[in-house]
C-alpha positions as CSV (number, residue, x, y, z in Angstrom):
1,X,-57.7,6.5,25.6
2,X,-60.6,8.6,25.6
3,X,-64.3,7.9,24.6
4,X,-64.5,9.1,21.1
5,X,-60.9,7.0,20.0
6,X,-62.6,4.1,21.7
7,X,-66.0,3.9,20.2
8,X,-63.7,5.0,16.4
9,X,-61.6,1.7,17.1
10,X,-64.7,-0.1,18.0
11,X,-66.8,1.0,14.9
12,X,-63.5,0.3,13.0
13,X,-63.4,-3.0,13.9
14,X,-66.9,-4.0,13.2
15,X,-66.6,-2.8,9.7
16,X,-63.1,-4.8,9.2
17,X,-65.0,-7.8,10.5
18,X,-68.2,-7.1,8.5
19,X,-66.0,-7.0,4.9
20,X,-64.8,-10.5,5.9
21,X,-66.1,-12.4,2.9
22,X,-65.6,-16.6,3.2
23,X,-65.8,-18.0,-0.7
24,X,-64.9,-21.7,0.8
25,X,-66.1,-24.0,3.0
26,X,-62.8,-25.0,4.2
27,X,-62.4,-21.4,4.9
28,X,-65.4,-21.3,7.3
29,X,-64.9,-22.6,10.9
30,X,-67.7,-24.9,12.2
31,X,-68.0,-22.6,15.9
32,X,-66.7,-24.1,18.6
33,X,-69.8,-25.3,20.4
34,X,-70.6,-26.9,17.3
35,X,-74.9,-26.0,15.5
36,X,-78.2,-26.5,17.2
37,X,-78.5,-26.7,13.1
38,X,-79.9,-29.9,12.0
39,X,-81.3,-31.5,8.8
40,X,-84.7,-31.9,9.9
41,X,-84.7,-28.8,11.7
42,X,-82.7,-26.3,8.6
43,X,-81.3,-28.4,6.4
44,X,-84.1,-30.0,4.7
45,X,-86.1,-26.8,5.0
46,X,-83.8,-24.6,3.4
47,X,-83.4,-27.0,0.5
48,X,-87.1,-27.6,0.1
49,X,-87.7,-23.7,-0.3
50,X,-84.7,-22.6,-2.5
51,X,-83.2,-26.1,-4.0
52,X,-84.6,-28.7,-4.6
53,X,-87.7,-27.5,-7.0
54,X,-84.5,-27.6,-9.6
55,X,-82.4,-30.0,-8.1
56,X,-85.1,-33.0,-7.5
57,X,-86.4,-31.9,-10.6
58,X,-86.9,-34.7,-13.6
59,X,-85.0,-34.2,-16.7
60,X,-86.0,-31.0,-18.7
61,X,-88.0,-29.8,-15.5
62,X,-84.9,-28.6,-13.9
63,X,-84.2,-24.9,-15.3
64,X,-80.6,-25.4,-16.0
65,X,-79.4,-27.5,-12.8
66,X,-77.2,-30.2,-13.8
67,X,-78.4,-33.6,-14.0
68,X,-75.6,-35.2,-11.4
69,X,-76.0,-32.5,-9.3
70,X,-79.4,-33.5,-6.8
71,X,-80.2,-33.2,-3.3
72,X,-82.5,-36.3,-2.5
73,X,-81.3,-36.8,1.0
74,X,-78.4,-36.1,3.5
75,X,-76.1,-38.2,1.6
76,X,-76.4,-35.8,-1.6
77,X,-75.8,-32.9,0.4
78,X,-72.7,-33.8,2.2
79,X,-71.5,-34.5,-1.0
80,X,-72.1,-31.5,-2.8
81,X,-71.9,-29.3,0.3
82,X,-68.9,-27.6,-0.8
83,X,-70.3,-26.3,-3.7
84,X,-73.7,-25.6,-2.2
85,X,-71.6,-23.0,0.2
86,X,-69.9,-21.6,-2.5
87,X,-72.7,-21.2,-4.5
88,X,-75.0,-20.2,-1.8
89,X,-73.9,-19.5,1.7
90,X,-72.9,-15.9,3.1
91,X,-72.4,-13.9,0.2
92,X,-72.4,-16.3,-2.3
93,X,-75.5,-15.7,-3.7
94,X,-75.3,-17.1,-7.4
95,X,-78.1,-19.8,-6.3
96,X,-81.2,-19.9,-6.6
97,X,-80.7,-17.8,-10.0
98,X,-83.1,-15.2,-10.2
99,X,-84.1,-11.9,-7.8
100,X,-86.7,-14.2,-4.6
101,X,-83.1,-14.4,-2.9
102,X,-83.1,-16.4,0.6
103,X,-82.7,-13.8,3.4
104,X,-78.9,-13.5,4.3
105,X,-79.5,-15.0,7.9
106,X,-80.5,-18.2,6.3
107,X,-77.7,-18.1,4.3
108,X,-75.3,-17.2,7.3
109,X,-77.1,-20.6,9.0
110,X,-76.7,-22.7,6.0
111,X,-73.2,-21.6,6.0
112,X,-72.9,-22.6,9.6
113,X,-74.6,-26.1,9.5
114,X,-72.4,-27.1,6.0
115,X,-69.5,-26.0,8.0
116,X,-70.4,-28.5,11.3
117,X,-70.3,-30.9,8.7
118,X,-74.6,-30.5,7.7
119,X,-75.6,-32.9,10.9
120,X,-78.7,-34.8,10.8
């Protein structure tokens, strides 16, 4: 095989693997050596700067985010951690709602630590 068909094979292989697009959690594997990811150290960070200013909000405070639907503690997220990656990890990007978007590495690591299960 010669240099140029290598480096074409290569190339198209990165852009195969760069259209994979994962819309569930269930779809997205925890990786194998599990996340230096942790609440204190992501978790509660990430949800602090995007999240919560809607989702700990009081009643008529919280711009459209359902009432049920609150991220106090650990607890609430595990519970609603499916939809937080679907509406917010990778390239799920319909939350936060407006155009001060988290970067997409810290949606790649919240994709990661909801995947691992979002460990404390």
């Amino acid at each position: 095989m010669t240099r140029a068909r290598v480096a074409r094979s290569v190339a198209l292989v990165a852009l195969v693997a760069s259209c994979i697009h994962f819309d569930k959690l269930e779809d997205y594997p925890c990786p194998d050596a599990g996340t230096p990811l942790t609440y204190q150290s992501f978790g509660e960070p990430f949800l602090d700067d995007w999240c919560t200013s809607c989702h700990n909000a009081a009643p008529g405070e919280r711009q459209g985010a359902p009432e049920e639907v609150r991220f106090d503690d650990i607890d609430d997220v595990r519970e609603w951690k499916a939809r937080i990656f679907l509406r917010s990890a990778l390239g799920n990007d319909s939350m936060p709602p407006g155009t001060d978007d988290p970067p997409a590495s810290e949606r790649k690591k919240l994709a990661e630590w909801l995947a691992c299960g979002a460990p404390e």
